[in-house]
C-alpha positions as CSV (number, residue, x, y, z in Angstrom):
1,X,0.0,0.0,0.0
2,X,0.9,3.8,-0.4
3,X,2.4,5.7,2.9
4,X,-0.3,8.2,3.8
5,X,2.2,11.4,2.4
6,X,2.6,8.8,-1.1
7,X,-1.5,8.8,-1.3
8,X,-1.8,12.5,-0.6
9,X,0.6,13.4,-3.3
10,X,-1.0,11.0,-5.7
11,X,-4.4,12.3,-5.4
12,X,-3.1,15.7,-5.3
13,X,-0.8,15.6,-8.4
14,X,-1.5,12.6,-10.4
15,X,1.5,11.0,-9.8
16,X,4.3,10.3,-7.0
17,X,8.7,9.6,-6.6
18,X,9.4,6.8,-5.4
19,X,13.0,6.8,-4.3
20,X,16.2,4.1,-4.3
21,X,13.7,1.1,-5.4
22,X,16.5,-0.1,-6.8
23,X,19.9,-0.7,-5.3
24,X,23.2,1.0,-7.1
25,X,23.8,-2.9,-8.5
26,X,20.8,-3.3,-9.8
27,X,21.1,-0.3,-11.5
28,X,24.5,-1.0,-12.3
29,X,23.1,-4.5,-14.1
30,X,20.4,-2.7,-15.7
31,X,23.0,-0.4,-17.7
32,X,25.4,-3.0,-18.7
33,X,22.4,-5.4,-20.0
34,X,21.3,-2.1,-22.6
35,X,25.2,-1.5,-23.1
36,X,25.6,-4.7,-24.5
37,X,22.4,-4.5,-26.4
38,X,23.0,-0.8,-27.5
39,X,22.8,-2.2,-30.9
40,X,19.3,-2.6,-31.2
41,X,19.0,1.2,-30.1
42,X,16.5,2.9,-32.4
43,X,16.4,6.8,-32.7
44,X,13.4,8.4,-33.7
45,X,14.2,10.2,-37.3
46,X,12.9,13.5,-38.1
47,X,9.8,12.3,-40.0
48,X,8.5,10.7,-36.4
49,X,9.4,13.7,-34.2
50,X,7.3,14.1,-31.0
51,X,7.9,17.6,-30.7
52,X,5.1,18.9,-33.0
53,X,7.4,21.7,-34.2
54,X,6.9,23.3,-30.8
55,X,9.9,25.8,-30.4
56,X,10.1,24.9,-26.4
57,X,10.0,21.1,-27.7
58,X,12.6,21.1,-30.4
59,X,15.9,19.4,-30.3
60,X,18.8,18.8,-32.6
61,X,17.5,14.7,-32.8
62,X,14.9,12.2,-31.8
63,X,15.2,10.3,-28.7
64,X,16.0,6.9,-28.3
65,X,13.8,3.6,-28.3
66,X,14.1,-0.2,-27.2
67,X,12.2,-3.0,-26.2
68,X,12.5,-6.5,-26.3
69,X,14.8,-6.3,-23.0
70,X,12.2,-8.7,-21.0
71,X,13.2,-12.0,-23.4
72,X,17.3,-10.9,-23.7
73,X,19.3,-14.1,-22.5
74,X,20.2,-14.3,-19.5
75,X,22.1,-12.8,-16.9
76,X,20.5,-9.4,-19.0
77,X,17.2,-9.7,-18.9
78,X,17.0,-10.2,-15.0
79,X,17.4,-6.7,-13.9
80,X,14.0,-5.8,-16.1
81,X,11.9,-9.2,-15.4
82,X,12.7,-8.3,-11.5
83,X,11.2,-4.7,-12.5
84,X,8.6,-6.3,-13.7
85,X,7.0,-7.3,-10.6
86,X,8.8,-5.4,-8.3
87,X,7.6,-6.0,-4.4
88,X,8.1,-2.2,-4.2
89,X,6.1,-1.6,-7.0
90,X,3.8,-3.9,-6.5
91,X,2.7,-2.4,-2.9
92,X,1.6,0.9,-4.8
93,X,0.0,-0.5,-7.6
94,X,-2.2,-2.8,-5.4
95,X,-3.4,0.6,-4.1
96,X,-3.0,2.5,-7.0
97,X,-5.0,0.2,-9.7
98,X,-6.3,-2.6,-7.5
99,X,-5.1,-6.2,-6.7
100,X,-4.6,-8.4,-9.6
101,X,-3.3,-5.5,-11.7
102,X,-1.6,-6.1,-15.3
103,X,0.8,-5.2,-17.6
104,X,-0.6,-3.5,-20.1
105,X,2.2,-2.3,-22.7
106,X,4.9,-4.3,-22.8
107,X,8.4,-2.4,-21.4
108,X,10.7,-0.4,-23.0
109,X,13.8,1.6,-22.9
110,X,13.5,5.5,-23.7
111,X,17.3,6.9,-24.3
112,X,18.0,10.5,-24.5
113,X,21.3,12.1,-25.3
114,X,21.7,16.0,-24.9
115,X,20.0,17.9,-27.5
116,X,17.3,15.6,-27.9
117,X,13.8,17.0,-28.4
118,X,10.4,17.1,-26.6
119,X,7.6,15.8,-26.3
120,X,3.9,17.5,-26.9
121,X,2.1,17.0,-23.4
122,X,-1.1,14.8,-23.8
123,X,-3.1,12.8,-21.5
124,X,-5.8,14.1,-19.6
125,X,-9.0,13.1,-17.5
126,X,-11.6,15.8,-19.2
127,X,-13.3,17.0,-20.9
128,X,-15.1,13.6,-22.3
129,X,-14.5,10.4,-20.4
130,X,-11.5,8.1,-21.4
131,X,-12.2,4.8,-20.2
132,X,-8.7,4.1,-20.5
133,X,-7.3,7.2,-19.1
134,X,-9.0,8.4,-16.0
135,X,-9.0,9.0,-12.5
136,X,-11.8,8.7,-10.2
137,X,-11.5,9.0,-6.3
138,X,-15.0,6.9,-5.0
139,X,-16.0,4.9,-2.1
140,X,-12.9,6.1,0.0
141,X,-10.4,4.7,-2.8
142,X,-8.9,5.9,-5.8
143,X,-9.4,4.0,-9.3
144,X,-7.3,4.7,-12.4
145,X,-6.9,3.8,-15.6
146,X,-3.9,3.0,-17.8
147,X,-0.9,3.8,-15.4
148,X,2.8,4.1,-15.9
149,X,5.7,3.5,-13.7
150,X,9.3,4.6,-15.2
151,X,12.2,3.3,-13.8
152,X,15.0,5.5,-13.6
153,X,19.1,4.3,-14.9
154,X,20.3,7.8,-14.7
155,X,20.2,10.2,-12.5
156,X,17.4,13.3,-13.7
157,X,18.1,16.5,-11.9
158,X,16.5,19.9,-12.1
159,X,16.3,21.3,-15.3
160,X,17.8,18.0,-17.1
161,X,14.5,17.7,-18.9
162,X,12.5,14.7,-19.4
163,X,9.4,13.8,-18.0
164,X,7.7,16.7,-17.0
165,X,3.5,16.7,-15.7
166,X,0.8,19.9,-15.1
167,X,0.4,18.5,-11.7
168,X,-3.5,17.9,-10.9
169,X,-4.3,17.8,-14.5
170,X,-6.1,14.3,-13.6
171,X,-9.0,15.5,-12.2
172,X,-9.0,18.3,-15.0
173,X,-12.8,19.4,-16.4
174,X,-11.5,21.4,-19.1
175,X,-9.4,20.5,-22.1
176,X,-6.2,21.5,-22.1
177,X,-5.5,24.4,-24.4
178,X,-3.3,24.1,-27.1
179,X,-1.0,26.6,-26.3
180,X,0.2,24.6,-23.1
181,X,0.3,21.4,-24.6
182,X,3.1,22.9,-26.7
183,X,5.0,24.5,-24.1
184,X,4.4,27.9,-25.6
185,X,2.8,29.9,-22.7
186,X,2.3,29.1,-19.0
187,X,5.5,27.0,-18.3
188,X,5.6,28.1,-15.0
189,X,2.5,25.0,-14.6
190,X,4.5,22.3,-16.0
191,X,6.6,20.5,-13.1
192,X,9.7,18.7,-14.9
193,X,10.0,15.2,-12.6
194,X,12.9,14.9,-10.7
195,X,14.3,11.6,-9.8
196,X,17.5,10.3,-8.9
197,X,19.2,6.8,-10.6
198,X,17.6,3.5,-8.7
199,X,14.1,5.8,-8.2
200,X,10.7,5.4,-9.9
201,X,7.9,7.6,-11.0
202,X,4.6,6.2,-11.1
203,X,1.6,8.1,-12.6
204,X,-1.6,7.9,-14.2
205,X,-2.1,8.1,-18.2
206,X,-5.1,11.2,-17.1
207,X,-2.3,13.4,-15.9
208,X,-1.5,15.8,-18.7
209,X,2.1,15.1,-19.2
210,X,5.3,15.0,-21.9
211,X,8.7,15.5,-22.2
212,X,11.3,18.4,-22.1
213,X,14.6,18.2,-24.3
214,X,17.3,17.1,-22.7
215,X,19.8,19.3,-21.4
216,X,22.2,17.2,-19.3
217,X,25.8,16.0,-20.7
218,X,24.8,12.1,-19.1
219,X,22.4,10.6,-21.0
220,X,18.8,9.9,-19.8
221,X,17.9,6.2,-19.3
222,X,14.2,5.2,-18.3
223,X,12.5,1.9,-18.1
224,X,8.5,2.3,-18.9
225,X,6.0,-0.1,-18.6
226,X,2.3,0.9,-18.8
227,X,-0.1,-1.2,-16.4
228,X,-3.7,-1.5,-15.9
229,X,-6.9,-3.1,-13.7
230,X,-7.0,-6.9,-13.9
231,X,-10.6,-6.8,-15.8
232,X,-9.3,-4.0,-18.7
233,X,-6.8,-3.9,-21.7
234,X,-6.0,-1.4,-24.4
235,X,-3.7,-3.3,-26.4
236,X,-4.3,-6.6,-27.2
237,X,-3.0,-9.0,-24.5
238,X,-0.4,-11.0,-25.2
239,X,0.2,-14.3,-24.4
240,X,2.6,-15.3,-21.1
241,X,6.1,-16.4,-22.6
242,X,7.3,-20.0,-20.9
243,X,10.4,-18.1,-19.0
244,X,7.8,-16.5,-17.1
245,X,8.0,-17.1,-13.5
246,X,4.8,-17.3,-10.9
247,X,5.2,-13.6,-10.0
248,X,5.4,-12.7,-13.6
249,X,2.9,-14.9,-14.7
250,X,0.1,-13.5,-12.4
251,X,1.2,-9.8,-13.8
252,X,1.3,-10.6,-17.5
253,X,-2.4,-12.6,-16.8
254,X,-5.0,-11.9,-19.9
255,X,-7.5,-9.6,-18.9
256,X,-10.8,-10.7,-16.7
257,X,-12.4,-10.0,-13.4
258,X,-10.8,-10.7,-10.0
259,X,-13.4,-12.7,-9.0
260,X,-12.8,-15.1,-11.5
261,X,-9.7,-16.4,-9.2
262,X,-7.6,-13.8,-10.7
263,X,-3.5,-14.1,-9.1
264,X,-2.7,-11.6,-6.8
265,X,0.7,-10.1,-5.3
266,X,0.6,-9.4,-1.8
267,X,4.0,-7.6,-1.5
């Protein structure tokens, strides 16, 4: 479960910093596996960029994308199957989307090397209903929609860029305008997310978020997997690959209802 100050700041902001989840080797393990890998590294080209030809969003390239790192051989897929069902992890998202929970887009890597551009902000709760993307606070408990919890390799520090969230936007009424999804005017609402190496972000697809360029000389390095409820999907599920263990197994289940003797993690 979520401490009372991690609950608060969800409801409050749409999402929360989880810090040191992971211990300097593990993070250590996670960067060697994507070193040796590096070669399957794809950078967004120009036709693909994400920045919208925002002037605030811009960079000099794309940024960096990988999956796949789930089914590398082993010892290099361990760090990111032991993210995968993270006892950590697990303790907010029981809270957070309910026991019995599930992956809902498969993980991947997203690289950024100074100069490389934004990301338009999107997500958000209103105006219309997104029954994929919401937030609804009912019956004493919170319910959400498609979440996300990054994983952070490298360290993000204020005004390195990256993920960046209009905090509260989740229980937004009114669409955001435009102007701000661009970064053009009233960037003093956008809160860039700052998070050191071995840390995690977690928060929910109906918080209007994107990405700043990145500005550091180290590179950004952020593990992203999007879950969801036990009983939804917005990708078509996939089917549980035979390395799988029992704890992975019950978080890559195929959508249905929990009452249908759904697997739950307890940690």
């Amino acid at each position: 479960m979520l401490t009372d100050e991690e609950r608060y700041l969800f409801d409050l902001n749409g999402y929360i910093v989880l810090e040191n989840v992971l211990t300097p080797k593990e993070v250590a393990d996670a960067n060697a596996a994507i070193d040796c890998h590096i070669d399957k590294m794809r950078v967004r080209p120009p036709e693909q960029s994400l920045s919208g030809e925002s002037p605030g969003l811009k960079g000099e390239f794309g940024r960096g994308e990988m999956g796949g790192m789930l089914a590398w051989e082993e010892p290099y897929c361990l760090p990111f199957r032991h993210m995968l069902a993270h006892p950590r992890i697990v303790l907010a998202l029981n809270e957070i989307l309910g026991k019995g929970f599930r992956m809902d887009h498969h993980m991947f890597l997203l690289s950024m090397e100074k100069g490389a551009e934004g990301h338009t902000f999107h997500g958000s709760s209103g105006p219309g209903f997104d029954p994929n993307q919401y937030y609804i606070w009912q019956n004493g408990r919170m319910h959400n929609g498609l979440t996300v919890v990054t994983f952070q390799l490298t360290d993000v520090n204020p005004g390195d860029g990256g993920v960046s969230v209009i905090p509260g936007s989740h229980k937004s009424n009114v669409a955001c305008p435009s102007s701000i999804r661009r970064y053009e005017k009233h960037q003093g609402e956008i809160r860039q997310v700052v998070c050191k190496a071995g840390g995690a972000v977690i928060f929910t697809e109906a918080t209007t978020h994107g990405t700043l360029p990145w500005t550091a000389d180290h590179p950004r390095r952020s593990i992203l997997t999007r879950y969801t409820a036990g009983n939804m999907a917005y990708v078509p599920s996939y089917d549980i690959p035979e390395w799988a263990n029992e704890r992975e197994r019950a978080v890559m289940e195929k959508p249905y209802h929990s009452r249908l003797n759904r697997p739950f993690l307890e940690e």
